[in-house]
N, C-alpha and C positions, 0 to 999 in steps of 0.2 A: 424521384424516388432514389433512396440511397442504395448505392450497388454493395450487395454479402458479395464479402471472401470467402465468410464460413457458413457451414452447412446450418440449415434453420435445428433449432432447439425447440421441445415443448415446454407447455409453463413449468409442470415437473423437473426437468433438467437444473432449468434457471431455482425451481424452489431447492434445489438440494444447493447454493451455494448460500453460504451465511457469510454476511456483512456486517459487519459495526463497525460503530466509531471509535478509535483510538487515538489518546492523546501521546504524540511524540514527546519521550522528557529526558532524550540522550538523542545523538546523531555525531555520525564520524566517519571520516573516508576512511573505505576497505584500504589499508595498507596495499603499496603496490599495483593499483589499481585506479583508471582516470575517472571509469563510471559509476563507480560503485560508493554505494553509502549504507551507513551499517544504524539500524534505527532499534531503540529501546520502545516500545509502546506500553500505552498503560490502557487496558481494557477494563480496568475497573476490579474482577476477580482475578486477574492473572497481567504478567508483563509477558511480553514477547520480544524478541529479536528476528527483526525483519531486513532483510539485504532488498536495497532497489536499484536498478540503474537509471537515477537521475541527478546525479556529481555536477553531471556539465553543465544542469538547468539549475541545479538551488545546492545554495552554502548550510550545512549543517545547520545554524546558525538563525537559519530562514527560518528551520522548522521544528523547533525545540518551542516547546509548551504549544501549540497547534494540534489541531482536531482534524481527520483525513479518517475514509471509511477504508477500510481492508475485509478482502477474503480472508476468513480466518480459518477458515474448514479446508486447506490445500495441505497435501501433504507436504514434510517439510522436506527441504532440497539443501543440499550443501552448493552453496555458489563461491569459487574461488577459494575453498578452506573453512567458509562462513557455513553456519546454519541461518537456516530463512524461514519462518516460522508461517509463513503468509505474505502477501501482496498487498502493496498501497494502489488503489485503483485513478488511472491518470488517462488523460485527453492526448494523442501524438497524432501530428500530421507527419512524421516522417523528421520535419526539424526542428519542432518544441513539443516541449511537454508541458501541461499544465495537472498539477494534481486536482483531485477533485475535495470540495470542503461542504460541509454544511455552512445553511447562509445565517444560524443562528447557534450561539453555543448548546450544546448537548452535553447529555452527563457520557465519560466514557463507557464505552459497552452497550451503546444506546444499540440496536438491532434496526436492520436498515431493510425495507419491504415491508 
């Protein structure tokens, strides 16, 4: 059985978080900054600008025209001077990250649950 750090959630909690697919179609390190990557997303109805810290694990470069699902319902947070419009949702054991993908292409803004 896997061991929570966090306190359990109802299905309610989890249903208030809205995921879709977003197709990354910019990416660029946060100026002055080793962790940080500063991402364009295309949701289909809207674009966003999304801050992640994952610089050390993937080159901009990786993830330009790529499909990756995001919270898009998080309030938005200035990181380091950036706005951050939402969360790309990713795997860490502590020393990699892996993002998470659909195994087949989706149209952007697809809704994820």
């Amino acid at each position: 059985m896997v061991k929570l750090n966090k306190p359990m959630i109802t299905f309610e909690d989890f249903e208030k978080l809205q995921i879709r697919i977003g197709l990354i179609v910019e990416a660029e390190k946060v100026e002055g900054t080793d962790k940080l990557l500063k991402l364009q997303v295309d949701f289909k109805d809207e674009k966003r600008q999304i801050v992640s810290g994952i610089a050390q694990f993937y080159k901009p470069k990786q993830l330009v025209g790529k499909e990756f699902p995001f919270v898009v319902n998080l309030e938005p947070r200035i990181i380091r001077g950036v706005e951050s419009q939402g969360m790309i949702l990713a795997i860490s054991n502590g020393e990699k990250v892996v993002l998470l993908k659909p195994q087949k292409k989706v149209p952007p803004g697809s809704s994820v649950g």
